[in-house]
Backbone as CSV, one residue per row, in Angstrom:
resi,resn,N_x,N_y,N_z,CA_x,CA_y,CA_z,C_x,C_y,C_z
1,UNK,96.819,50.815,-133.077,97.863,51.826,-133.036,99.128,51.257,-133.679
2,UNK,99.614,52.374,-134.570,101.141,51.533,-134.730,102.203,53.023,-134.649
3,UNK,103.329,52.594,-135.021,104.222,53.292,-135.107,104.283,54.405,-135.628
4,UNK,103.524,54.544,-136.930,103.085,55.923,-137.669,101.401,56.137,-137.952
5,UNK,101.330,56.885,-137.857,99.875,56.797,-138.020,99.313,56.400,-139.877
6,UNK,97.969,55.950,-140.042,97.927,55.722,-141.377,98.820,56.638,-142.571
7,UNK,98.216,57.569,-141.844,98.315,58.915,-143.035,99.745,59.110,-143.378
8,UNK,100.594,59.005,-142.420,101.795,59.379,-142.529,102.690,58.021,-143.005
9,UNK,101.703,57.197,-142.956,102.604,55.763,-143.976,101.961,55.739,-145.492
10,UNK,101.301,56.248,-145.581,100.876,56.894,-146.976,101.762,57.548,-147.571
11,UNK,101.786,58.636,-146.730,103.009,60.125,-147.034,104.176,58.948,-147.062
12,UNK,104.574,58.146,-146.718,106.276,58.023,-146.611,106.263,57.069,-148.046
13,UNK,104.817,56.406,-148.077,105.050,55.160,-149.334,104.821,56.078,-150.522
14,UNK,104.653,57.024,-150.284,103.843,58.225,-151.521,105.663,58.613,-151.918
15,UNK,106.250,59.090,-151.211,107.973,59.587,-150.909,108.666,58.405,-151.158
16,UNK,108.772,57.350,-150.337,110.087,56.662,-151.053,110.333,56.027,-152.314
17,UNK,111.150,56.171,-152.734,111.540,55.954,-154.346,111.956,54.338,-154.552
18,UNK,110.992,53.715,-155.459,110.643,52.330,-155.457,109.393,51.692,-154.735
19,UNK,108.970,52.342,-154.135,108.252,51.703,-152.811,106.947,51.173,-153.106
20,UNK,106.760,50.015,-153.269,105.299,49.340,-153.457,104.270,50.114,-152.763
21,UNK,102.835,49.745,-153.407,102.099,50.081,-153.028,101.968,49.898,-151.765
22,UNK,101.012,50.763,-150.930,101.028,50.645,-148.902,99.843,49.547,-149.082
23,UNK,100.391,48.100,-148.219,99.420,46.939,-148.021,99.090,47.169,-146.772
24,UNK,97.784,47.328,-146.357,96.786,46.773,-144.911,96.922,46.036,-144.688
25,UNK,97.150,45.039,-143.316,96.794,44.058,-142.965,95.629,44.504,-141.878
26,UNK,94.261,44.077,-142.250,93.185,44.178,-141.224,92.896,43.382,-140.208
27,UNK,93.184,43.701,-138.915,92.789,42.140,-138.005,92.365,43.491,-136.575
28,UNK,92.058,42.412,-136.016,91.278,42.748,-134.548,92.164,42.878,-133.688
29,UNK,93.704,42.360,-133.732,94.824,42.192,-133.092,95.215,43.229,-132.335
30,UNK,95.225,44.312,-133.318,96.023,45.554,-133.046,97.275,44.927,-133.897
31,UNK,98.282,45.767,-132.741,99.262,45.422,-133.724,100.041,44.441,-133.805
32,UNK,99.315,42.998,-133.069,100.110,42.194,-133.538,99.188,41.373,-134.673
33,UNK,98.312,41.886,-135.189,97.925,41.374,-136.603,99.187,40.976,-137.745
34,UNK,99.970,41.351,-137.868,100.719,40.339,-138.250,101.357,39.416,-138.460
35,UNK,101.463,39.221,-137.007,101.392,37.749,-136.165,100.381,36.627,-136.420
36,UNK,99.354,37.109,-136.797,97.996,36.158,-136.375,97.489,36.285,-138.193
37,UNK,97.703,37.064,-138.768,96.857,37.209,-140.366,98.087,36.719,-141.045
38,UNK,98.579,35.397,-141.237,99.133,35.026,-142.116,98.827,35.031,-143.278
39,UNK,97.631,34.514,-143.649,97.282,34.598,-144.956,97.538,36.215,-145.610
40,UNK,97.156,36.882,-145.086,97.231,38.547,-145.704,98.497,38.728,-145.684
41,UNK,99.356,38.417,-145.020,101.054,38.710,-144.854,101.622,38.353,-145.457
42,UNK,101.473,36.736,-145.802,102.018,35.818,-147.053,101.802,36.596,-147.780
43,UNK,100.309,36.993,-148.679,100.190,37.579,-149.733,100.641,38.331,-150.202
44,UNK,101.317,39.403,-149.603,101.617,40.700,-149.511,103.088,40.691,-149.494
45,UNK,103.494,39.872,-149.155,104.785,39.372,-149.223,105.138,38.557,-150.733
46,UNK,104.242,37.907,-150.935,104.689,37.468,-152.312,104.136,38.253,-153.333
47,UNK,103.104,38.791,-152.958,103.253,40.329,-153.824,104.396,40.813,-154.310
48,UNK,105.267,41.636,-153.194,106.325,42.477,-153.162,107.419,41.632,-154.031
49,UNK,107.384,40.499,-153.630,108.674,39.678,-154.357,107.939,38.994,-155.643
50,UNK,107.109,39.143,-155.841,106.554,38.607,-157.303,106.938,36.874,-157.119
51,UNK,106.244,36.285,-156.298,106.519,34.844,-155.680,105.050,34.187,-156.051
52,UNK,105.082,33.498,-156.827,103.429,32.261,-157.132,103.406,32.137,-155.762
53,UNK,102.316,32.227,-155.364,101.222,31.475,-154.379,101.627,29.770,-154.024
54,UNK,101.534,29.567,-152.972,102.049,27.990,-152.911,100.469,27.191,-152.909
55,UNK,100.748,26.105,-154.054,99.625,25.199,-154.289,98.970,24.098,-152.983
56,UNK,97.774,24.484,-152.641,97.300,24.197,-150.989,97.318,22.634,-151.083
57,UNK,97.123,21.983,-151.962,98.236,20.206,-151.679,99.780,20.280,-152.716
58,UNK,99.897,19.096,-152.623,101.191,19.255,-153.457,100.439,18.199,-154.596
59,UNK,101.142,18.494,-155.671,100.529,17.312,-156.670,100.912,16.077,-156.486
């Protein structure tokens, strides 16, 4: 469950002017899947900001 239902966060990302595409985060959580799916959150986050991926050692 969240705050709006799918459909209607569709409708609002479909409506606001600029608005990235609507990202899922899928988890078992409910709604604190965003808490717990970092990896999908990061992503989606550096999506939005057009941010490289951080390299999983350092050189």
């Amino acid at each position: 469950m969240s705050l709006f239902r799918l459909s209607q966060q569709e409708q609002i990302t479909a409506l606001a002017p600029g608005a990235h595409d609507l990202q899922i985060i899928h988890s078992l959580h409910g709604l604190d899947g965003f808490l717990v799916e970092s990896d999908q959150l990061g992503a989606n986050v550096r999506d939005a900001f057009g941010i490289c991926a951080w390299p999983e050692s350092p050189p």
